[in-house]
N, C-alpha and C positions, 0 to 999 in steps of 0.2 A: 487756933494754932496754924492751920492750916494758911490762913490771910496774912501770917507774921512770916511766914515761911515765903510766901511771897512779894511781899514788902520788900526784906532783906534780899532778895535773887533781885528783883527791879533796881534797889538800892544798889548791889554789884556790879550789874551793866553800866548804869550809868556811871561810877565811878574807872571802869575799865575804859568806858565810851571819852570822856572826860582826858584820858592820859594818852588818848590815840594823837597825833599830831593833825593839827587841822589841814594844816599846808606842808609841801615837800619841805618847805624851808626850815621847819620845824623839828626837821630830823635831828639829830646830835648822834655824838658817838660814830659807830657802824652800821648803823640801820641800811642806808643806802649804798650805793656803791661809790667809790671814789673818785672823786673828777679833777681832772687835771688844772692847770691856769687859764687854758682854754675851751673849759668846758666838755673837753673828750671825755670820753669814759671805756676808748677803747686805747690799746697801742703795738706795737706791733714786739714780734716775739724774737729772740737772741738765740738762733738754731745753728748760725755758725760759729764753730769754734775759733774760740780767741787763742794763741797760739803764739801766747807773751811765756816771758821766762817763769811764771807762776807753773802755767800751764806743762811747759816742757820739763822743769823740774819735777813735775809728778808723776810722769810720764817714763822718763828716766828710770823713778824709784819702780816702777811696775814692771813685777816679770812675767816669766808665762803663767804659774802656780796663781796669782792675783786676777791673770784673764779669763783666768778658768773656773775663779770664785767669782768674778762677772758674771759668767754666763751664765753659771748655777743660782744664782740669786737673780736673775732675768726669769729666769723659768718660772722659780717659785715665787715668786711675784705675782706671773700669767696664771699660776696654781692660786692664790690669795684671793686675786681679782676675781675668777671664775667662781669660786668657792663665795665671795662677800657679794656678788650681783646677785649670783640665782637664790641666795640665804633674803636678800632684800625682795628679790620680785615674789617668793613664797610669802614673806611676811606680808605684801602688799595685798594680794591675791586674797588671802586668808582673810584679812581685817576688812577687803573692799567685798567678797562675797557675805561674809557671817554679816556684816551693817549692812547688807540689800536686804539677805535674808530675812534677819529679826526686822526692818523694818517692812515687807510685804507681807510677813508670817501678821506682823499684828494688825496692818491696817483690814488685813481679810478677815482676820477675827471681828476688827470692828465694825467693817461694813456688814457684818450677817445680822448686825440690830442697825446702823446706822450708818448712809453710805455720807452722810455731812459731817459726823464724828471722825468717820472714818480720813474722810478728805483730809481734814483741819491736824490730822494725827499725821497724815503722809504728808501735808507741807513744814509742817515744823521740823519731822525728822529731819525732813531736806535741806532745810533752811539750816538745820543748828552743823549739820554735816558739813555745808558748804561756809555759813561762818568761822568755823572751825579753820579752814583749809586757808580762808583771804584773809583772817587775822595772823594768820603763822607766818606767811608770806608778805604782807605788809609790814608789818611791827617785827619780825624775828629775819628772813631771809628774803629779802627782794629779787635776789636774781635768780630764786627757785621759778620764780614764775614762765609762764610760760610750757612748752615744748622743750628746751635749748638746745633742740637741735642747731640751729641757726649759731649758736653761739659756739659750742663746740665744733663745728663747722669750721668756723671760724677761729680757733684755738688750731684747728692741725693744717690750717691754710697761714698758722703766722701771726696770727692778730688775738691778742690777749685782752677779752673782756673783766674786769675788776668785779669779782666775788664770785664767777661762773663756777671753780671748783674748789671753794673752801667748807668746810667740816661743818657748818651751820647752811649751805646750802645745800647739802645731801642731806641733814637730817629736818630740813624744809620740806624739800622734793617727797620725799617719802613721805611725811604724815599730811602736807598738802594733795598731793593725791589722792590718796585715800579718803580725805573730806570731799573734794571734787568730785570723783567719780563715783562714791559711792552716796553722794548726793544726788546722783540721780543728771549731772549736765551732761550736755551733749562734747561731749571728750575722752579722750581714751587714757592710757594709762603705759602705752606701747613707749611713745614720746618721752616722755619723762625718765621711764628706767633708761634708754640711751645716757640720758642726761647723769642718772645715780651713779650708771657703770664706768662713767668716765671721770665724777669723783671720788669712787674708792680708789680708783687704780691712779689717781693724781697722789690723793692721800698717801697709799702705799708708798707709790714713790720717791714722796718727801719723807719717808719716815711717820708720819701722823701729824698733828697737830698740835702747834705750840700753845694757842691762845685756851684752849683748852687742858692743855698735858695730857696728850695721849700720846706720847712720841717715842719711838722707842730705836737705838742709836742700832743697832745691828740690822735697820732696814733703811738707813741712811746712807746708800750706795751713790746712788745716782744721783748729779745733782743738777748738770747742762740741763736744759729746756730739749736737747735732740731727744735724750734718755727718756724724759717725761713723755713726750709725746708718740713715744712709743707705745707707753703704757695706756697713755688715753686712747689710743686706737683699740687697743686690746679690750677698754674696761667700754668702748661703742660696742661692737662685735657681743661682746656678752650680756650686752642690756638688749639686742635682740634677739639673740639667741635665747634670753628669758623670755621677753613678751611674747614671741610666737613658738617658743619650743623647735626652734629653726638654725642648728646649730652651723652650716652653711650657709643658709640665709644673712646671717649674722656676719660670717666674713665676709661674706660679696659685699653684704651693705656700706660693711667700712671701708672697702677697699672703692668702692663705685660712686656713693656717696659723700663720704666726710672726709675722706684723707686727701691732700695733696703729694704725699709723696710715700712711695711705698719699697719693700723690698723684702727677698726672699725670704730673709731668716726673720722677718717683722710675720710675714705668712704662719712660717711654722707654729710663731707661738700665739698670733692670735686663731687660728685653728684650733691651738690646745685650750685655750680660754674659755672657746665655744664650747669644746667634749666637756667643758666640766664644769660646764654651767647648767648644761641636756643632764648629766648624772645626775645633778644636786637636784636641778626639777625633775626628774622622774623618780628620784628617791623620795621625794615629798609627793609625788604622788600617788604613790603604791602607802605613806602610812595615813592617808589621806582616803585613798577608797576601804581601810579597814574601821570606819567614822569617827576618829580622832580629831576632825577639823570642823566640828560643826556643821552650819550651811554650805561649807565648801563642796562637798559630794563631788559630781563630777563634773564641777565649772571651774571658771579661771582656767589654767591651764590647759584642759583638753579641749582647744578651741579649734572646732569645725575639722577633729578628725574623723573623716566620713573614708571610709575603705569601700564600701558596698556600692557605690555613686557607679557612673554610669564606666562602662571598661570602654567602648569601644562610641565612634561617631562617622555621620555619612559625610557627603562633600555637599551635599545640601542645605547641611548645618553651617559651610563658612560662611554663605551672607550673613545671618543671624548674629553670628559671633564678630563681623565686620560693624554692621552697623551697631551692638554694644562698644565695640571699640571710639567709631563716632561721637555716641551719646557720651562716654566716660570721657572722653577730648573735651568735648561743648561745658557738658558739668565741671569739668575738675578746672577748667581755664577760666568760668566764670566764681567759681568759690575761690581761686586765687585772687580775682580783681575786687570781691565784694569785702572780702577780710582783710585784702589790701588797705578801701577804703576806708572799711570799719577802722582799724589798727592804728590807721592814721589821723583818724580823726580823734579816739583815746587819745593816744601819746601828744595830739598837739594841742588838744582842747580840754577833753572831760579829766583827766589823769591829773593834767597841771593845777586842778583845783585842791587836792590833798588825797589823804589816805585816806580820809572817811568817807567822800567820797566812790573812791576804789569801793568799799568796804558796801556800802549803797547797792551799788553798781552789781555787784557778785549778788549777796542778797535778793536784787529784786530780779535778776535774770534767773533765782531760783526760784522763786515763788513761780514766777511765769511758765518755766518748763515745767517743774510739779502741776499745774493748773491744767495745764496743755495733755500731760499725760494721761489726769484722773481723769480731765472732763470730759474731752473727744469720747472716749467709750461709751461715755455715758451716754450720747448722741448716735450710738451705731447698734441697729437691732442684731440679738443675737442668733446663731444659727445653728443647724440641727446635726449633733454629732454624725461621724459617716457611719457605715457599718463597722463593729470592731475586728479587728486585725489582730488575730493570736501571735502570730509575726513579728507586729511591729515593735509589744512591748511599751503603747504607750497609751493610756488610761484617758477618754472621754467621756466628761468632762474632766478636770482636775477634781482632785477631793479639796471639801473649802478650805479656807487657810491656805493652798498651793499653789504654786508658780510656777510656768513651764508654756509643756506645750497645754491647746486646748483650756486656755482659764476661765471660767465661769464668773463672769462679773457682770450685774446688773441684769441676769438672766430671768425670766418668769418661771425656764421648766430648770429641771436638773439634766436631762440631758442634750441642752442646750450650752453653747460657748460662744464668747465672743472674740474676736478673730483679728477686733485692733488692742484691746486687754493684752493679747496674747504676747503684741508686741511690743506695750509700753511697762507694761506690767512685769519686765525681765530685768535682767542685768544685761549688760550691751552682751558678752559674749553668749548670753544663752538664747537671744534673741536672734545674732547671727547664725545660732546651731541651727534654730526653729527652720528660719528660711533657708539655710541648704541642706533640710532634711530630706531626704527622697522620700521617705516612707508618709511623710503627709503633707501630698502634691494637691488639696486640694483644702487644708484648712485655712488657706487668706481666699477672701475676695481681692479684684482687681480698684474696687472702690478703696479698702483698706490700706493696700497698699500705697497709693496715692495720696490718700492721704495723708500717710507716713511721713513716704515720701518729701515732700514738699512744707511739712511741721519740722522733719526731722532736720532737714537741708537749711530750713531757714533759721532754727534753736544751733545750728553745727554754727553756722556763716554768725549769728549774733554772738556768741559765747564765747569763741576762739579771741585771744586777746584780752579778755578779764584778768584779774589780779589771782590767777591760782595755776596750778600744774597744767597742763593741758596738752596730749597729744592727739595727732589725726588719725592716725593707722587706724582704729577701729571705728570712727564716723564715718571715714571713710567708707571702711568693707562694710557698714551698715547702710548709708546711701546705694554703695552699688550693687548690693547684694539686692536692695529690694527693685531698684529698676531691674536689675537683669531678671527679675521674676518676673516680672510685670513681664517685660520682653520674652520670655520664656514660655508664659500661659499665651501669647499672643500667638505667636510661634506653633504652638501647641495648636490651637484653635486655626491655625491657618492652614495646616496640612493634615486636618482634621481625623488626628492621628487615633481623637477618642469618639466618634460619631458611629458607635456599634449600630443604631436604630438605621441607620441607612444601609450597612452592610461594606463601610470605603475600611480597608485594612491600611495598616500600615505599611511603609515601606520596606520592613527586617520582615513582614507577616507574609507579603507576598509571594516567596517561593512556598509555602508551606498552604497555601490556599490553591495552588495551582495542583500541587501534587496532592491536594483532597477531593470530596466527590461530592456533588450538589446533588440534592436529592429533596423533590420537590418545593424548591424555593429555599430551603434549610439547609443548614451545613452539615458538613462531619462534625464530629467528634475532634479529629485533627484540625479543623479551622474554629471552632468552637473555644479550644486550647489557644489558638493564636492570639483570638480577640480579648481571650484575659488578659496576656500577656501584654497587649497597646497598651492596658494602664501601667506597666512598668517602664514601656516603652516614655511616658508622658512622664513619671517623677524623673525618667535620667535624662530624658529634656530639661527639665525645671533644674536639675542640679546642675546642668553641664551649664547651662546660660547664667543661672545664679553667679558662680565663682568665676564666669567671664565677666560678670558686672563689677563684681567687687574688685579683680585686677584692673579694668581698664578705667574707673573713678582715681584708683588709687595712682594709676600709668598720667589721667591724665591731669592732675593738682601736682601729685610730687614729682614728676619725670623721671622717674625708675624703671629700668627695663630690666637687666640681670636679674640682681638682688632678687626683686620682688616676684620676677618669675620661679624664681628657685625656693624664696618664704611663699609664694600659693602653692605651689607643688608636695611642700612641707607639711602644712600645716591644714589641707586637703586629702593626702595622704593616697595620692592621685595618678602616678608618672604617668600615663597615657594623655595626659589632660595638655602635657607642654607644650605642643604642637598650637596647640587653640592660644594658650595663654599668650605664648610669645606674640602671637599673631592679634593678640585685642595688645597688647600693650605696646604693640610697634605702631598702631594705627591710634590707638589713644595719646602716643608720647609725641608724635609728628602730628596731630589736631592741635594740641594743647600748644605746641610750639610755634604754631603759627600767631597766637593770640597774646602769650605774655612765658615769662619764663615763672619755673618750679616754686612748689609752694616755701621752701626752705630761703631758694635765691630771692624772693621776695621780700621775706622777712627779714632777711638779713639786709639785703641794703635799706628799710625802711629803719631797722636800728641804729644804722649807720656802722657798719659793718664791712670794710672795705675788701671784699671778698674776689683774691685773683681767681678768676676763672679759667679752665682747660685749654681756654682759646684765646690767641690773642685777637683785640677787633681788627678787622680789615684796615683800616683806614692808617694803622702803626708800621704797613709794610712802606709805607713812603713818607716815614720818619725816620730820624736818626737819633744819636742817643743824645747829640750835641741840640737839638733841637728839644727835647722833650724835660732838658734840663732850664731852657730859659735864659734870663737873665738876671735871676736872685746871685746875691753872693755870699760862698761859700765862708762859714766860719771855721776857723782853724785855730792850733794851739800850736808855737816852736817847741824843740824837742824838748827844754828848758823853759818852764815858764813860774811868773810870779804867782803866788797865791792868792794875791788880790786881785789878777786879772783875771785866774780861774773863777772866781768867786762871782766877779762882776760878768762874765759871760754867762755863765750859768745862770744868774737873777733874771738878763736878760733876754732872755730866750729858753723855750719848749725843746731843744733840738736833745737829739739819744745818741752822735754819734759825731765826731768831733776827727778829723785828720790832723794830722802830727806831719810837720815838714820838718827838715833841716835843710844846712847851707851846707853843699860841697866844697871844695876846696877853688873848682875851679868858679864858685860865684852862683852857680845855678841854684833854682829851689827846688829840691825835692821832696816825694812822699816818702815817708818811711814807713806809717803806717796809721791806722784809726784807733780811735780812745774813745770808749762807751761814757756816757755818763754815770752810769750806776758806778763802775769803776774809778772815775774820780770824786763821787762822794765817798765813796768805802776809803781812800788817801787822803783827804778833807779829815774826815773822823777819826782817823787812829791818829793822823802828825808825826808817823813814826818817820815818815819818808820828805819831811820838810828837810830843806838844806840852805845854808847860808850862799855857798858859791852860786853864781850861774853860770855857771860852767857843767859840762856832761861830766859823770861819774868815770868813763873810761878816757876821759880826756886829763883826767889828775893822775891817771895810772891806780885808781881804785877799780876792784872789782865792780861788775851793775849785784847791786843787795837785793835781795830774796827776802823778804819780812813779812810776805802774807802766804799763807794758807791757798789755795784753788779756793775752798768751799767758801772765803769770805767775801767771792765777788760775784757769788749764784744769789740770782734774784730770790728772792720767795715767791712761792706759787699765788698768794692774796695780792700781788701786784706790789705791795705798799713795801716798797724798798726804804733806803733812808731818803728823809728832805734835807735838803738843804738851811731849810729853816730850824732844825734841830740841832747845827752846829754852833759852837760858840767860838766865835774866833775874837785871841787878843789882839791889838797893834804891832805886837812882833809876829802873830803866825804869817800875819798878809803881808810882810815885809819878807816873808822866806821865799825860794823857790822849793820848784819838786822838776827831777830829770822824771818823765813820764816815758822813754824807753822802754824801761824794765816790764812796762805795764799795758803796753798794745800791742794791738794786733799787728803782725809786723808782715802779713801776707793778706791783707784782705781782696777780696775781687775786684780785677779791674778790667774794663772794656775801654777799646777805642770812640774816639767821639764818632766817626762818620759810620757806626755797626747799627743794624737796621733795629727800629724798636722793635719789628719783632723778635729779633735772636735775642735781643735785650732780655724782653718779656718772658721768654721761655728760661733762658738762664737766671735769670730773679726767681721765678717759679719753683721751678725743678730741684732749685739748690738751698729754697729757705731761705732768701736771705733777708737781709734788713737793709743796708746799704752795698751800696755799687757804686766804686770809685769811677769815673769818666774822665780821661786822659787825651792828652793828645798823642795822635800815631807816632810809637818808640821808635826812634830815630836809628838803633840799632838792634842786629838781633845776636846773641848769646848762643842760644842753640834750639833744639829742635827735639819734639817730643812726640815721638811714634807707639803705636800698639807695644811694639816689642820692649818699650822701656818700660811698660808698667807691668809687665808679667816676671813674677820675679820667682826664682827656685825654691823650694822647701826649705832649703840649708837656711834661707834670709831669714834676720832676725826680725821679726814682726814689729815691736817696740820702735825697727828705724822706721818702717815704713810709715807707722800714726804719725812721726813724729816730719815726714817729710813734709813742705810747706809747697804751695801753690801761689807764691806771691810774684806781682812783676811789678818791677819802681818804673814809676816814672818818669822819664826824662829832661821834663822840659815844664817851665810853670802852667799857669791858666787851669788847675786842674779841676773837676768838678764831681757830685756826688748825686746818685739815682734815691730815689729813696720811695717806700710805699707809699700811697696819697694818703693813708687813714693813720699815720702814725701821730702819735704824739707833740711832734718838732717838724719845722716848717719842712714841704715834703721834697723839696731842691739848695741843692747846696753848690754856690757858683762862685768863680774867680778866687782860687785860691793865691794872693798878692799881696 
């Protein structure tokens, strides 16, 4: 029975193994993400408003009563968002501790008869955990993979990666994590919820999801890409404000990190997003220590709040805390370059052979860290519990079956522990509790740590980049949490703050030995009290250095200095500690930037992720806008054009954004304005707007026609607008024209040719945009616009103000178009003629 029972499971795999596609090519359907005629897979994002008569016409119809339902459903959205992240990182938490748990709980039962059983039991768990997570992600959601910071990043910088926030890559992200991490790889699970919280609050935003129907028309508000991208900041902020319970932390981050453009009332509510994401997780965690949650007790979320750590520190301590800052520079710059190279060598080499592949790949980087975990213990003698501490609350050895502090593995006595068990043998956050525990300053050796150490750094640097979920924030605090111990016991040992047999007191002990009384080579009573006291003196050294390790690893891979100062402070539960912290991450973030830039900025341009940065480069101050445009030439459409020439432009070219000239009266050409592609397929497919004449519409003495909707010219969030290959056009459609008027942007931005790239650069920037008309200097000026014009009285009616335009025409031809390097359609648009 037994043999048939596994016959049939053998028989399933391979049949499942069998349907996997062998090569990328092999995809069909959605599997993958969608690529463009030239192989992109990113494009750039439509954040300025089009401000055609579609537009003004709905504008019009809105009064204040409408603006006011705006903002109320803005809120409650920031209310949805807060409420669906922290609901997700509970669930993740819960499912990633209970599968540690029941898989430690049994492998202890089995090693107390057999530590080879026992082994063979903990790699499969591992194994089927992490199969689990690169089959989901391969075969179901591709672009869960990863971190995606880097991609959402890149989503509020502009740049729209294809499947980053659709309804199968959030419910990817979530149960591929949970295979990940609680398989046991060297990744966190911080990473990812960013990623979850920024597509529920996509989701939301669209209303839900069509491909599935979950869509629901009363959250169908928003439809511009500005609106969205509001909400993804909001639904960033609350995927950290879950993983660290850091609900500050969380806004800094997105404001420091991911966002390119910000503003006050985006503040207010992604602040509220954070409050109620801190509710939602402390409300699960209060039904959670009453033991409703299984193995959850008190991990996953209460990570590394330590109150009792050290209050106060001398000026002796800053070199200490300087050279952690150092090491965490040298570390974090070299695991940027080594995952660098790793990453790149997947995506151009190993990756391009299929998904099985992938699939391989995960699998055997599990076996490996499982092996690495069980065996190393096995090889490190165990040592002899300390005296017990009524105190501390923590039981030497574990009782068997237990995981924590002090584990008992491979032990000959019982009240013996082994001291690297303790550290492979956890879940990542209970393992980061272990080493900033003050209360047991002395259960690692300097050997164990090391060895840690340098297993753990080299399983972080291989792993990162496999086909599953994967964030850094806690390999990170786990790397540096354990050098800064190392550097902490060294520390310790060098102001030989614990050496009672020689009688050297500490430096807090010394006025209290001064004012005691020697008395035949022995102390008081009152110096006798002090020297107990150097061993507390020694754990709030080891804590204060620990949590300088772990900021200044994470200061010097990600380049964070705010945020992550204010999430250690949080999630330490520490304020005295800010002083130290700021000061390793200021010396960590200025090491590491000598060497390469941030682990996120790496990753993203190795995606090809064409990410504007805060700065423009030097070298753009002795450019002009007329030089950085070239000599490509510009395609354009007359105001008036045929639908066979649309048709035949469009086949022939990538480009997203098309200028519309006409002819004056007195002969010149001018801009009138830009036409999206999107928007000319949406006129392509209905036909309601083909016309016989070529002639303009207000040129017959017809009104210009109104016949679409706003909403039918909003992208969808899945990228996959309409093709063009899905129209059918008869021999009469391509013999029609369309006045395109009615349907551009009739003020889009425009700059002089001789304006320096860099004001260029910062105005592209700052303002989101997608194209940038390039003119030659207006031959005349109109008028003049000061402070005092745009301050306008209470009495003004709001409605004109949205509705004012910021266009300037051009005067004169030759004209040309700025455009992002990474978009879609060729990135300069020249000689408009």
């Amino acid at each position: 029975m037994l043999s048939d029972h596994f016959q049939n499971g053998v028989e399933t795999a391979k049949l499942m193994w069998s349907r996997i596609p062998a090569t990328e090519e092999e995809e069909v359907g959605e599997v993958g993400p969608s690529r463009k005629g030239n192989g992109s897979t990113v494009e750039s994002l439509d954040y300025e408003v089009v401000e055609n008569f579609a537009y003004r016409e709905e504008q019009a119809k809105r009064g204040k009563l409408y603006m006011g339902y705006a903002v109320l459903v803005k809120w409650f959205l920031a209310l949805l968002i807060g409420i669906g992240t922290g609901l997700a990182a509970v669930f993740i938490n819960l499912s990633v501790e209970n599968f540690a748990g029941w898989k430690f709980s049994l492998t202890f039962q089995i090693i107390q008869k057999s530590y080879f059983a026992g082994f063979l039991v903990y790699i499969l768990i591992n194994l089927v955990l992490v199969l689990s997570s690169v089959y989901i992600i391969t075969c179901f959601a591709p672009a869960a993979s990863g971190s995606g910071i880097p991609e959402i990043k890149g989503y509020l910088n502009g740049i729209d990666t294809h499947g980053i926030l659709l309804f199968r890559t959030l419910i990817g992200k979530i149960f591929g994590s949970i295979g990940s991490v609680g398989g046991g790889l060297a990744l966190g699970k911080e990473g990812p919820l960013v990623h979850i919280g920024a597509c529920i609050a996509s989701l939301l935003g669209q209303g839900g999801s069509t491909k599935y129907h979950l869509r629901s028309r009363w959250l169908q508000v928003f439809s511009s890409e500005r609106d969205r991208r509001d909400l993804v900041t909001c639904g960033c902020a609350a995927g950290v404000a879950a993983a660290f319970r850091a609900p500050v932390g969380g806004v800094l981050f997105a404001l420091e990190e991911v966002t390119s453009w910000w503003r006050s009332q985006l503040m207010w509510r992604v602040f509220f997003t954070s409050a109620i994401v801190a509710v939602v997780v402390r409300t699960a965690m209060g039904w959670c220590k009453d033991g409703n949650c299984g193995h959850f007790g008190a991990g996953g979320f209460i990570i590394w709040d330590i109150s009792g750590g050290q209050e106060d520190y001398s000026f002796e301590e800053l070199l200490p805390m300087a050279v952690i800052g150092v090491i965490g520079g040298l570390l974090g710059a070299l695991f940027n370059q080594l995952t660098l190279y790793m990453t790149h060598w997947r995506r151009n080499y190993l990756h391009k052979k299929g998904i099985r592949v992938k699939i391989i790949e995960a699998c055997l980087i599990s076996v490996i860290t499982s092996a690495i975990s069980f065996g190393l213990p096995l090889f490190r003698r165990c040592t002899l519990c300390p005296e017990a501490d009524a105190n501390s609350g923590i039981e030497c050895p574990q009782a068997p079956g237990m995981f924590g502090n002090y584990v008992n593995f491979y032990c000959q006595n019982n009240k013996e522990y082994n001291d690297l068990a303790t550290i492979f043998f956890n879940t990542q956050d209970d393992a980061i509790r272990n080493l900033f525990s003050a209360k047991t300053a002395h259960e690692f050796s300097a050997q164990s740590l090391l060895t840690f150490l340098v297993m753990f750094y080299t399983l972080a640097v291989v792993t990162f980049g496999t086909a599953v979920p994967a964030g850094q924030f806690v390999p990170g605090i786990m790397i540096g949490s354990t050098y800064g111990r190392l550097v902490g016991m060294f520390v310790v040992s060098f102001y030989k703050k614990l050496n009672i047999e020689e009688g050297t007191l500490p430096p807090s002990a010394e006025p209290s030995y001064h004012n005691g009384v020697k008395e035949n080579g022995s102390v008081s009573a009152l110096y006798q009290l002090d020297l107990t006291n150097a061993v507390d003196d020694h754990q709030d050294n080891l804590f204060l250095v620990t949590t300088g390790g772990a900021a200044s690893f994470l200061g010097g891979s990600m380049r964070m200095t705010v945020s992550l100062c204010v999430i250690m402070v949080e999630i330490t539960n520490n304020l005295k500690l800010l002083p130290l912290i700021m000061l390793v991450l200021l010396i960590s973030k200025a090491v590491g930037d000598a060497f390469n830039e941030g682990l996120y900025e790496e990753q993203a341009r190795l995606r090809a992720i064409p990410l504007l940065e805060s700065r423009p480069k030097y070298q753009m101050r002795y450019m002009t806008a007329k030089e950085a445009c070239g000599n490509q030439n510009a395609v354009y459409f007359p105001r008036v054009v045929k639908v066979a020439d649309i048709v035949s432009i469009l086949r022939s070219n990538d480009h997203n954004g098309f200028p519309v000239v006409d002819h004056a009266r007195s002969g010149e050409t001018l801009v009138i304005g830009l036409i999206l592609r999107s928007h000319l397929l949406v006129l392509l497919q209905s036909k309601v707007d083909f016309q016989h004449s070529p002639l303009p519409c207000d040129s017959r003495g017809d009104l210009l026609p109104i016949r679409h909707h706003l909403s039918e010219f909003v992208k969808p969030v899945s990228s996959k607008g309409i093709s063009l290959h899905d129209i059918h056009f008869t021999p009469d459609d391509l013999e029609m024209y369309i006045d395109l008027a009615p349907f551009l942007n009739p003020s889009p931005y425009v700059v002089p040719e001789d304006m320096s790239l860099t004001k260029v650069y910062n105005l592209f920037r700052q303002l989101g945009l997608r194209h940038l008309l390039v003119v030659p200097r207006p031959a005349r000026v109109i008028g003049i616009i000061t402070r005092k014009d745009l301050i306008l009285e209470d009495n003004d009616d709001p409605t004109a103000v949205e509705l004012q335009s910021t266009s300037v025409r051009g005067t004169q031809s030759n004209h040309r178009v700025i455009k992002r390097k990474g978009d879609a359609q060729q990135p300069l648009l020249d000689g408009l003629l």
